[in-house]
N, CA, C and O atoms as CSV, one atom per row, in Angstrom:
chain,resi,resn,atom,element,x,y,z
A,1,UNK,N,N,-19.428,2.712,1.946
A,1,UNK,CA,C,-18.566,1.755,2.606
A,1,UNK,C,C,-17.255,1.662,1.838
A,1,UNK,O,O,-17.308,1.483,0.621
A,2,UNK,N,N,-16.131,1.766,2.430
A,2,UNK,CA,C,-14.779,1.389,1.774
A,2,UNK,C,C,-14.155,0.192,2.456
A,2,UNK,O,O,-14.305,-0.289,3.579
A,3,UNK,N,N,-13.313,-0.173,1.287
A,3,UNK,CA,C,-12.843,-1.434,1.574
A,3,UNK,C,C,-11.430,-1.365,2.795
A,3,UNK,O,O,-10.616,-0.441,2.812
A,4,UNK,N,N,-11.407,-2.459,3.666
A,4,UNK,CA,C,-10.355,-2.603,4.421
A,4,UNK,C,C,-9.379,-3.176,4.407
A,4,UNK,O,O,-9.846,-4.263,4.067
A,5,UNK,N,N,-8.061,-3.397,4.529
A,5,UNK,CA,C,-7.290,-4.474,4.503
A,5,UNK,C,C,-7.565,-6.100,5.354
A,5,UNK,O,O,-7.514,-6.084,6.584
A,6,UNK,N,N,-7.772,-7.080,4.825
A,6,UNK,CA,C,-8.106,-7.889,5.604
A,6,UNK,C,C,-7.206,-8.337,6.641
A,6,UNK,O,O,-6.012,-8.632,6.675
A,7,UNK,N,N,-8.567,-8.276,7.845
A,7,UNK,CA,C,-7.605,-8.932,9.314
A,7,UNK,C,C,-7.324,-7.483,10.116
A,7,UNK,O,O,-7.221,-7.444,11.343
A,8,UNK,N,N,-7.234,-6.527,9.425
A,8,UNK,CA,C,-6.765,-5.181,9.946
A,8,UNK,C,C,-7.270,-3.960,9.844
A,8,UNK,O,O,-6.759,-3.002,9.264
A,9,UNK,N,N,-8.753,-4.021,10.682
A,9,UNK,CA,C,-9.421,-3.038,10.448
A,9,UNK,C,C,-9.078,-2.154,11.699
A,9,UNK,O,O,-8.349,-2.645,12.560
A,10,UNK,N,N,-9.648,-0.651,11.874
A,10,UNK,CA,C,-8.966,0.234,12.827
A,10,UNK,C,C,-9.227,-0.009,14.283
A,10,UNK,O,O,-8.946,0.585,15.324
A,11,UNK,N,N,-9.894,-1.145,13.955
A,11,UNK,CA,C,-10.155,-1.498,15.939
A,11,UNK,C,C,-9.095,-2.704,16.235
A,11,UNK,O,O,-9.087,-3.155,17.380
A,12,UNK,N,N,-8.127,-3.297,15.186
A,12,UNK,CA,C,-7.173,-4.048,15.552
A,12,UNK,C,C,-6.383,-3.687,15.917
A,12,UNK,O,O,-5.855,-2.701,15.404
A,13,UNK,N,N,-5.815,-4.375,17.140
A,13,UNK,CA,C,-4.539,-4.014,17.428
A,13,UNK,C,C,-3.359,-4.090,17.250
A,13,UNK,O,O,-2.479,-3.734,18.033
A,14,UNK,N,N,-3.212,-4.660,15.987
A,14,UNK,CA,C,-1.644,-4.538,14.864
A,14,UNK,C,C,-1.963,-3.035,14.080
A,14,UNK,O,O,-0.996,-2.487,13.551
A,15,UNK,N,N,-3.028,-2.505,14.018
A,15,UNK,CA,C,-3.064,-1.827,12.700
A,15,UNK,C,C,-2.661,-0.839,13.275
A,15,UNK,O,O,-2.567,-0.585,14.476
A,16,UNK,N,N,-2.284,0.049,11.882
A,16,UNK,CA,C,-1.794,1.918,12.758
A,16,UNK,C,C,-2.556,2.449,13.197
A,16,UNK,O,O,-3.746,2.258,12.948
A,17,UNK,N,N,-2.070,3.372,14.073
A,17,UNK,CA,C,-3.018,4.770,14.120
A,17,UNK,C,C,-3.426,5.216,12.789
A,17,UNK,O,O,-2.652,4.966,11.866
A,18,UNK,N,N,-4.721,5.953,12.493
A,18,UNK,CA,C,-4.746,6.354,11.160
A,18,UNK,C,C,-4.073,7.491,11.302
A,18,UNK,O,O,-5.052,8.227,11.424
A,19,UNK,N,N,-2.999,8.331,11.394
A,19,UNK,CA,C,-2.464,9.539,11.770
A,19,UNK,C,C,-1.311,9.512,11.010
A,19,UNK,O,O,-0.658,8.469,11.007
A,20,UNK,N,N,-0.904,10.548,10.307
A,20,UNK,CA,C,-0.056,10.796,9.304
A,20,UNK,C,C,1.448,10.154,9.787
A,20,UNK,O,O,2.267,9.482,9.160
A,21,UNK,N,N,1.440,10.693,11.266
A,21,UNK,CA,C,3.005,9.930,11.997
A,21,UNK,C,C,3.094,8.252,12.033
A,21,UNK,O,O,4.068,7.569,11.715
A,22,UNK,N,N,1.906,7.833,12.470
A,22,UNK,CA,C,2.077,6.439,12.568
A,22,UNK,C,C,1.889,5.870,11.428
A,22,UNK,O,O,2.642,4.910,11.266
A,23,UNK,N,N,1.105,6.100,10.476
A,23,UNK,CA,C,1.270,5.762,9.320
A,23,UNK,C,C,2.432,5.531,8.531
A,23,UNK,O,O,2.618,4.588,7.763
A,24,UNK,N,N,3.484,6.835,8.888
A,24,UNK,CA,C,4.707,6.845,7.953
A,24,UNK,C,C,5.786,5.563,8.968
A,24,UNK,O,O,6.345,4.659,8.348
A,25,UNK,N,N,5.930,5.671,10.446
A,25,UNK,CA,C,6.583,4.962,11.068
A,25,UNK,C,C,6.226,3.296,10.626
A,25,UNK,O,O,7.096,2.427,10.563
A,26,UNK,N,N,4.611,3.046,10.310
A,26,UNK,CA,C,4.699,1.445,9.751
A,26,UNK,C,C,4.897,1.634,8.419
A,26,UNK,O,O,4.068,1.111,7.674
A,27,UNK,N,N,5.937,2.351,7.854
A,27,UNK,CA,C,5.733,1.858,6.378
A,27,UNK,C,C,7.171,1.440,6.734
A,27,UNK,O,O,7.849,2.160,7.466
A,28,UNK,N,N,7.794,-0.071,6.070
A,28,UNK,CA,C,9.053,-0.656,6.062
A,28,UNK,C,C,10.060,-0.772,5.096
A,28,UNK,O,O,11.224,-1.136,5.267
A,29,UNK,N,N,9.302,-0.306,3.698
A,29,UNK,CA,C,10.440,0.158,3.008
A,29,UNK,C,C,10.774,1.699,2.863
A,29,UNK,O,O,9.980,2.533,3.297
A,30,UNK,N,N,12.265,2.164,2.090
A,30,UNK,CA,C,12.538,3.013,2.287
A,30,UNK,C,C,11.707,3.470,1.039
A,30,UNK,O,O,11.684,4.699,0.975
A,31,UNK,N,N,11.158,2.979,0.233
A,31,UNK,CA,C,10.206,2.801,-1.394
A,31,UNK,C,C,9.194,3.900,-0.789
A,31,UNK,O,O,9.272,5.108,-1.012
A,32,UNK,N,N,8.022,3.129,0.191
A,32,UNK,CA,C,7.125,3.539,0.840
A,32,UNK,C,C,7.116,4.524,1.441
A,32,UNK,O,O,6.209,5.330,1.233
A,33,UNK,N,N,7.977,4.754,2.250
A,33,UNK,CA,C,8.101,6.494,2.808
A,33,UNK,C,C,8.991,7.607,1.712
A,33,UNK,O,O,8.662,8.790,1.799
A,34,UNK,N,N,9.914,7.302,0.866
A,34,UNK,CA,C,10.153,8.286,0.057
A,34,UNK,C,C,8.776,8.810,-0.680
A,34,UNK,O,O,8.651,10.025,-0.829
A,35,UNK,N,N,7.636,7.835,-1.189
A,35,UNK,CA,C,6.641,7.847,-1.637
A,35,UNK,C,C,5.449,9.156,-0.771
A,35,UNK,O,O,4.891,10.163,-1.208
A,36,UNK,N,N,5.466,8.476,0.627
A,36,UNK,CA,C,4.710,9.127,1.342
A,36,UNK,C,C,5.077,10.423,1.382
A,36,UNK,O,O,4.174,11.257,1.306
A,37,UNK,N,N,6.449,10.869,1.507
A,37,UNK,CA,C,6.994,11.691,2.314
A,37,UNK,C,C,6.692,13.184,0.372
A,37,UNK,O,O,6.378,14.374,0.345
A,38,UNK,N,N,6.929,12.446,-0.480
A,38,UNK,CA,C,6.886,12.856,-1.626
A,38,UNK,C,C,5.363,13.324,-1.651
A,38,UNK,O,O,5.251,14.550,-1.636
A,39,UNK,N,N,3.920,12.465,-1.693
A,39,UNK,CA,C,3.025,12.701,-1.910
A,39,UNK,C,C,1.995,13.690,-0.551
A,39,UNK,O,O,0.866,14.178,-0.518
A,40,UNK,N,N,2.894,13.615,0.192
A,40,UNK,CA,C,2.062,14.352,1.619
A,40,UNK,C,C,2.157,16.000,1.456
A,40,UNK,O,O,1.415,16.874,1.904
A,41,UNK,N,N,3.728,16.116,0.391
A,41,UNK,CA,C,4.168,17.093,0.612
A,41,UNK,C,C,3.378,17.895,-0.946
A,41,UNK,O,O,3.300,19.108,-1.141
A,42,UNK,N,N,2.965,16.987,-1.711
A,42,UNK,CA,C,2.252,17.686,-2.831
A,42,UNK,C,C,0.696,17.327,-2.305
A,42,UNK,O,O,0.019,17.915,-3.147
A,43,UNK,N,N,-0.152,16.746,-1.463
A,43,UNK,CA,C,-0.732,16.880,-1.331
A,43,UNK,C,C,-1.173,18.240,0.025
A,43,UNK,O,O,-2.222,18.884,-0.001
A,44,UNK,N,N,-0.176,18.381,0.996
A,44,UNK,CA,C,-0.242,20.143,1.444
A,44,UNK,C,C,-0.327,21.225,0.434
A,44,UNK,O,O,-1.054,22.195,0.646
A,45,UNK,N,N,0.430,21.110,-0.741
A,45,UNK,CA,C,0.429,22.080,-1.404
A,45,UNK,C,C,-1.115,22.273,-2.093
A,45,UNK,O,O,-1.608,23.380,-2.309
A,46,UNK,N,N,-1.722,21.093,-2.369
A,46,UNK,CA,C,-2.637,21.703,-3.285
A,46,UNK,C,C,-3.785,22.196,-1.935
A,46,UNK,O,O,-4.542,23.157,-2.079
A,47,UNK,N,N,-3.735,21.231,-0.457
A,47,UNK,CA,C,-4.612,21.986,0.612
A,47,UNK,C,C,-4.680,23.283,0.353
A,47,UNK,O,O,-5.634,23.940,-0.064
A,48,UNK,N,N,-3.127,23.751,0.751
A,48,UNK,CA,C,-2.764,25.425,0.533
A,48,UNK,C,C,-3.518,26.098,-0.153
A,48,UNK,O,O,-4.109,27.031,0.392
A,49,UNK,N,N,-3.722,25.824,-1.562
A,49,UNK,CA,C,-4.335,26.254,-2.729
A,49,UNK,C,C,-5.848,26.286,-2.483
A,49,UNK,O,O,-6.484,27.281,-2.133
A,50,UNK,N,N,-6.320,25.101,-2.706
A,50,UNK,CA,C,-7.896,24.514,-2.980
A,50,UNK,C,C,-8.246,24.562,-1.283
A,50,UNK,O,O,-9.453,24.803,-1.264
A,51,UNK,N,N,-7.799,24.456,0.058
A,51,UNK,CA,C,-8.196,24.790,0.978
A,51,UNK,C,C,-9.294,23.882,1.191
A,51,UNK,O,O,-10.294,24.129,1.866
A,52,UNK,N,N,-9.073,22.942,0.646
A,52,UNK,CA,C,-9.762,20.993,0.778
A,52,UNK,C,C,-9.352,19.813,1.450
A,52,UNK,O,O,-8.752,18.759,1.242
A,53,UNK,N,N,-9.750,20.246,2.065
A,53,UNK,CA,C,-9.072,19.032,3.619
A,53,UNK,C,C,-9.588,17.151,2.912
A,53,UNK,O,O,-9.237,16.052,3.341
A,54,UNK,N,N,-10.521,17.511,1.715
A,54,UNK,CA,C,-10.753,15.939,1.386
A,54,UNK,C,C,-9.831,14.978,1.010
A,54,UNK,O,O,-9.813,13.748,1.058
A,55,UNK,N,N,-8.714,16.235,0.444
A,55,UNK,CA,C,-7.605,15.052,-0.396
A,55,UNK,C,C,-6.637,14.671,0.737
A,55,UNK,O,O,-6.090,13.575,0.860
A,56,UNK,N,N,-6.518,15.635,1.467
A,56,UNK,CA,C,-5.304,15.467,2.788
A,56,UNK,C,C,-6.199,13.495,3.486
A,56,UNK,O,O,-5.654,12.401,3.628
A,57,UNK,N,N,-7.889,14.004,3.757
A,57,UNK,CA,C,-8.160,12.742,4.060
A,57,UNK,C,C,-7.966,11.636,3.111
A,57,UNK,O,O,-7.401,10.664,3.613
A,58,UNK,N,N,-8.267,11.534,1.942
A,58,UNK,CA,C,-7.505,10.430,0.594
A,58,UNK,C,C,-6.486,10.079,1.103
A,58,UNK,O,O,-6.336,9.007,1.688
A,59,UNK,N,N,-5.653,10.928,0.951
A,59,UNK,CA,C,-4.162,10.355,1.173
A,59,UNK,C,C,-4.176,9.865,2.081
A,59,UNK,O,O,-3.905,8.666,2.017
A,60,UNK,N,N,-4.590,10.635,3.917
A,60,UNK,CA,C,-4.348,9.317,5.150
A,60,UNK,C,C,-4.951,8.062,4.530
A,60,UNK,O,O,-4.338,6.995,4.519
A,61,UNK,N,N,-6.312,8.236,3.953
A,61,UNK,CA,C,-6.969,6.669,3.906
A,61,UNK,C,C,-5.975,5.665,2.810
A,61,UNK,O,O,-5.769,4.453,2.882
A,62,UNK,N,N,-5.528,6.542,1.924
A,62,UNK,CA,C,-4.519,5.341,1.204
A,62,UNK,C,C,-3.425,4.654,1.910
A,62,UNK,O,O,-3.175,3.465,2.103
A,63,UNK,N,N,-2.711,6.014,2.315
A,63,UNK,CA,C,-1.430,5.297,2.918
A,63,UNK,C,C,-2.245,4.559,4.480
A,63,UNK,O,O,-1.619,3.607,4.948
A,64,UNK,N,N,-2.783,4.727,4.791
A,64,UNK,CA,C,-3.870,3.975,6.052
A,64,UNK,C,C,-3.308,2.215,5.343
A,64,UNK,O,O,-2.332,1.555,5.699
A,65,UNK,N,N,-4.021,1.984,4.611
A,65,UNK,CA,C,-3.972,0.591,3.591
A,65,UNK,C,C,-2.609,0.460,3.642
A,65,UNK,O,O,-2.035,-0.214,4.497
A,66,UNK,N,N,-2.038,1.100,2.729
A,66,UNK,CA,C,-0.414,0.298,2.877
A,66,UNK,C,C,0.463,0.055,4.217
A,66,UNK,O,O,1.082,-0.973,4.491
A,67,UNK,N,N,0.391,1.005,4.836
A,67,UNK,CA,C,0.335,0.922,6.066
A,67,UNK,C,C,0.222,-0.403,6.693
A,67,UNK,O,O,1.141,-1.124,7.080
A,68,UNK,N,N,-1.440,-0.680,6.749
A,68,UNK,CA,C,-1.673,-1.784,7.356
A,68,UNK,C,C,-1.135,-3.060,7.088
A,68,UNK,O,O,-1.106,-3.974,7.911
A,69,UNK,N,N,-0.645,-3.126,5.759
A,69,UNK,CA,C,-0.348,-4.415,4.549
A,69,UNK,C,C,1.771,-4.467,5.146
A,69,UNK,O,O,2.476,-5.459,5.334
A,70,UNK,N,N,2.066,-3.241,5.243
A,70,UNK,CA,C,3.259,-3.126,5.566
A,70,UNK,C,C,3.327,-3.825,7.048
A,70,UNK,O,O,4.431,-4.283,7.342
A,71,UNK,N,N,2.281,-3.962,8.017
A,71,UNK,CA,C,2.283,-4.181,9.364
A,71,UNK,C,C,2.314,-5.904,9.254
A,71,UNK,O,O,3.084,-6.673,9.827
A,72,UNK,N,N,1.068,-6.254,8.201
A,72,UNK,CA,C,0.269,-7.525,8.213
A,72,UNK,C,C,2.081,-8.400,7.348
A,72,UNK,O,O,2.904,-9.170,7.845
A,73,UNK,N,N,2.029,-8.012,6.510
A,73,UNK,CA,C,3.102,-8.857,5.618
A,73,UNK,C,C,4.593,-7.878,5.280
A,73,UNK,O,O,4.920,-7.523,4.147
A,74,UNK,N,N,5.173,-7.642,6.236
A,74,UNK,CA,C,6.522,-7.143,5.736
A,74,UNK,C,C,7.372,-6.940,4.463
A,74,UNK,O,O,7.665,-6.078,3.634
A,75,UNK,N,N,7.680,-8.688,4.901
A,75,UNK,CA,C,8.577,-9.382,4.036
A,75,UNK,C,C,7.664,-9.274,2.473
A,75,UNK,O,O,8.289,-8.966,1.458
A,76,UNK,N,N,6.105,-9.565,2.403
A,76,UNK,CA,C,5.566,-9.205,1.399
A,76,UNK,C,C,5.380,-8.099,0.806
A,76,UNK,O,O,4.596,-8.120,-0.143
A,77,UNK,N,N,5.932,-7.005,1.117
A,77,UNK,CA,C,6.404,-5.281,0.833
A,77,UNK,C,C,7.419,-5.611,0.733
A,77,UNK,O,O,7.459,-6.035,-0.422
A,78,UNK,N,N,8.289,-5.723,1.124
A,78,UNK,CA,C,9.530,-5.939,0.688
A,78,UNK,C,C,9.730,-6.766,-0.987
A,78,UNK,O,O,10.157,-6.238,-2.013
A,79,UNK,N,N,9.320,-8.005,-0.819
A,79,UNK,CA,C,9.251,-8.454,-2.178
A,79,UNK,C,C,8.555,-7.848,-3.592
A,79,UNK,O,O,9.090,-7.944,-4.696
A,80,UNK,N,N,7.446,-7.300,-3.372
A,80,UNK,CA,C,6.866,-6.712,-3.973
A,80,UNK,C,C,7.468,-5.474,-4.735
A,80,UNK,O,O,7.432,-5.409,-5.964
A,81,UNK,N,N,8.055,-4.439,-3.901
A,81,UNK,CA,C,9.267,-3.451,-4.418
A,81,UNK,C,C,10.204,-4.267,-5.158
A,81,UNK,O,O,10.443,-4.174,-6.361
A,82,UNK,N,N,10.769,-5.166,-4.239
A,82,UNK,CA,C,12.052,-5.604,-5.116
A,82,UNK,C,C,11.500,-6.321,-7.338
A,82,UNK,O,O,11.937,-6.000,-8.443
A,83,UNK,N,N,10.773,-6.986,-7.019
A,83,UNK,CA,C,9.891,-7.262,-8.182
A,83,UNK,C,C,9.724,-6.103,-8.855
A,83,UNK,O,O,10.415,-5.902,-9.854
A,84,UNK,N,N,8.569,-4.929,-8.325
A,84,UNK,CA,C,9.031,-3.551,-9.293
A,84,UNK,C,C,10.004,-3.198,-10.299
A,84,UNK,O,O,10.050,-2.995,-11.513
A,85,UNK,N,N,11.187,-3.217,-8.724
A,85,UNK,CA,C,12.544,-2.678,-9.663
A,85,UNK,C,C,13.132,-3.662,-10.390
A,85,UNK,O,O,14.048,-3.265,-11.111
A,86,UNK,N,N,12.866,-4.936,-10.429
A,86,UNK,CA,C,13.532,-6.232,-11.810
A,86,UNK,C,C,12.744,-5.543,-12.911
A,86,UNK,O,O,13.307,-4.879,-13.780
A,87,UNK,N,N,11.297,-5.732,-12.851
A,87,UNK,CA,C,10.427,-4.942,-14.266
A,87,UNK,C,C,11.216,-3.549,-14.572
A,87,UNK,O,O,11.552,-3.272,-15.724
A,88,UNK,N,N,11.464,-2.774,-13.578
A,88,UNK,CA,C,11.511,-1.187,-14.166
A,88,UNK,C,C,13.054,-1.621,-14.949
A,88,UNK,O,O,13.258,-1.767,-16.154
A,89,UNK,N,N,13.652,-1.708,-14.239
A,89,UNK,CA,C,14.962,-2.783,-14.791
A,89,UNK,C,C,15.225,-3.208,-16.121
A,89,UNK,O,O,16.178,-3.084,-16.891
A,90,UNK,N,N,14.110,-3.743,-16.170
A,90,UNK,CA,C,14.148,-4.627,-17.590
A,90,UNK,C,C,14.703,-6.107,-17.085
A,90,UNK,O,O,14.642,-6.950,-17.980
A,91,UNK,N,N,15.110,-6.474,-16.115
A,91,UNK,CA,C,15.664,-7.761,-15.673
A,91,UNK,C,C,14.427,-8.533,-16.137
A,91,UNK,O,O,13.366,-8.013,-16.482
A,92,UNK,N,N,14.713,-9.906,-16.099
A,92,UNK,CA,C,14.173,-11.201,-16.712
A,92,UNK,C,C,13.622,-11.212,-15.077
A,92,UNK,O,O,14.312,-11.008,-14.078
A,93,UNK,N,N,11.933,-11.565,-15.150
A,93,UNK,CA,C,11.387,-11.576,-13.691
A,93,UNK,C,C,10.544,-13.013,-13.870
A,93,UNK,O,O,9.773,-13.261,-14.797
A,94,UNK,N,N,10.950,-14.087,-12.518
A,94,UNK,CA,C,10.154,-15.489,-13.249
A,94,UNK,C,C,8.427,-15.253,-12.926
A,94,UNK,O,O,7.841,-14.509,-12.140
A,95,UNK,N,N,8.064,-16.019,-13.690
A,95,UNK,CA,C,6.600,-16.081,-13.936
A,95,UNK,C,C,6.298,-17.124,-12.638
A,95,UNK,O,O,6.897,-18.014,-12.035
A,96,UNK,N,N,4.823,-16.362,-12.587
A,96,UNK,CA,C,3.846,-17.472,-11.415
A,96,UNK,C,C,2.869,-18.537,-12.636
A,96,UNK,O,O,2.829,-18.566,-13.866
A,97,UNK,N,N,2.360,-19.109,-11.836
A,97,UNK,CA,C,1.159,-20.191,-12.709
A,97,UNK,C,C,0.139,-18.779,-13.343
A,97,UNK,O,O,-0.035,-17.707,-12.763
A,98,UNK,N,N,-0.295,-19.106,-14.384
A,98,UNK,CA,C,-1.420,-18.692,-15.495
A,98,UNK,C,C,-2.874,-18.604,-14.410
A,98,UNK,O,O,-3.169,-19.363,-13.487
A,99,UNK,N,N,-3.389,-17.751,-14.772
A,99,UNK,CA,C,-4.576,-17.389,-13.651
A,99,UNK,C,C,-5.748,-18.668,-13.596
A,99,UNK,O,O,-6.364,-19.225,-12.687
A,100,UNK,N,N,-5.684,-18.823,-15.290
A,100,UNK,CA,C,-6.694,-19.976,-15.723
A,100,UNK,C,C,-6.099,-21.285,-14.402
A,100,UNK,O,O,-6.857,-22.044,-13.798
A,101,UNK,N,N,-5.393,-21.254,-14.327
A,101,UNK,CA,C,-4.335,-22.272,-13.984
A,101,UNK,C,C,-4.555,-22.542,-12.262
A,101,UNK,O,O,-4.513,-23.566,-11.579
A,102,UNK,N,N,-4.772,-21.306,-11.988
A,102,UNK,CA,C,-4.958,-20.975,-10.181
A,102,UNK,C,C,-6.252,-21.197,-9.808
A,102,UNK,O,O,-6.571,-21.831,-8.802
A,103,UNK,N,N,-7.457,-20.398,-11.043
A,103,UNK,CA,C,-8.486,-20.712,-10.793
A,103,UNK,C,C,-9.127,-22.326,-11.023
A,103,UNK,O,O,-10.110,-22.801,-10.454
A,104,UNK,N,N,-8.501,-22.796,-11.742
A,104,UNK,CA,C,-8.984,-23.784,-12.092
A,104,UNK,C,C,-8.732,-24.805,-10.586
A,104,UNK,O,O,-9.599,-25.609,-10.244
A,105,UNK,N,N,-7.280,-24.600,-9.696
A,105,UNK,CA,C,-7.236,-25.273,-8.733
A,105,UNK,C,C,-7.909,-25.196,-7.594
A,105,UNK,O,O,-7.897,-25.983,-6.648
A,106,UNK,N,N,-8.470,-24.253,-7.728
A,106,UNK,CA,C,-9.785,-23.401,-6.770
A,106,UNK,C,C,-11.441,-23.642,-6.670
A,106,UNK,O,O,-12.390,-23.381,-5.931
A,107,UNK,N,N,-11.040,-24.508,-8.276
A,107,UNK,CA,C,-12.439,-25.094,-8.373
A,107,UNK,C,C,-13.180,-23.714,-9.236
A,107,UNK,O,O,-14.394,-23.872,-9.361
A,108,UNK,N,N,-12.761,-22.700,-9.704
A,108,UNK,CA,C,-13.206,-22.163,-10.464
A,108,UNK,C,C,-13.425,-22.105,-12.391
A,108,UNK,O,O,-12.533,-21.831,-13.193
A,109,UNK,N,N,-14.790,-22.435,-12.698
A,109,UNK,CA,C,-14.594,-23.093,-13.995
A,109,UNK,C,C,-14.328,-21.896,-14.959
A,109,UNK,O,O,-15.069,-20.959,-14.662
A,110,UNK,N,N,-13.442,-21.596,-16.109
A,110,UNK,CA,C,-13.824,-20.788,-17.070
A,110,UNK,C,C,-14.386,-21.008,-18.064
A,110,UNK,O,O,-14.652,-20.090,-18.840
C-alpha cells in the first residue's frame, strides 16, 4: 500500500491524470516543472540504459503527489518554494511555534 495525498486520491475529481502530460500541466510553479522536466529527462536516460520501466513508474508516482498537492493548495507551493529560496539565500526566515509547543495544543503530552 502507498501513501496518498489527502482528499486526492485517483478517483477524485480535482486530482491529475496520473500521465506524465497532466502531471507536468498541474504543477504551478516554474520550480516544479524545471524539476520535472530535469528529472524525466534523466530518468529516460537511465530507461535507455537499464531498460526498467520501474523508475519511469517512481517518478510518475512522485510527481503524481506533487502534482496533486500543487492542485489541492497552490498558493501553498508557491510559499513553500519561496521559503526554500530565503534558506538557500541565507535570508533571515521567521520561525513558526516549537513543535513541543503545537503538540502540546493538540493535547499531545511529551
Amino acid at each position: 500500500m502507498t501513501a496518498q495525498p489527502q482528499d486526492l486520491s485517483p478517483f477524485s475529481p480535482s486530482a491529475p491524470e496520473k500521465s506524465l502530460r497532466a502531471i507536468r500541466a498541474a504543477l504551478v510553479t516554474p520550480q516544479d516543472r524545471e524539476a520535472f522536466d530535469a528529472g524525466l529527462k534523466a530518468v529516460l536516460d537511465e530507461v535507455r540504459v537499464s531498460l526498467d520501466l520501474g523508475v519511469l513508474n517512481a517518478f510518475l508516482h512522485r510527481w503524481w503527489i506533487s502534482a496533486c498537492d500543487s492542485v489541492k493548495d497552490p498558493e501553498g507551493r508557491r510559499r513553500m518554494h519561496a521559503r526554500a529560496e530565503q534558506i538557500i539565500a541565507g535570508e533571515p526566515v521567521p520561525q513558526g511555534k516549537p513543535w513541543r509547543e503545537l503538540l502540546a495544543a493538540r493535547g499531545v503530552d511529551l
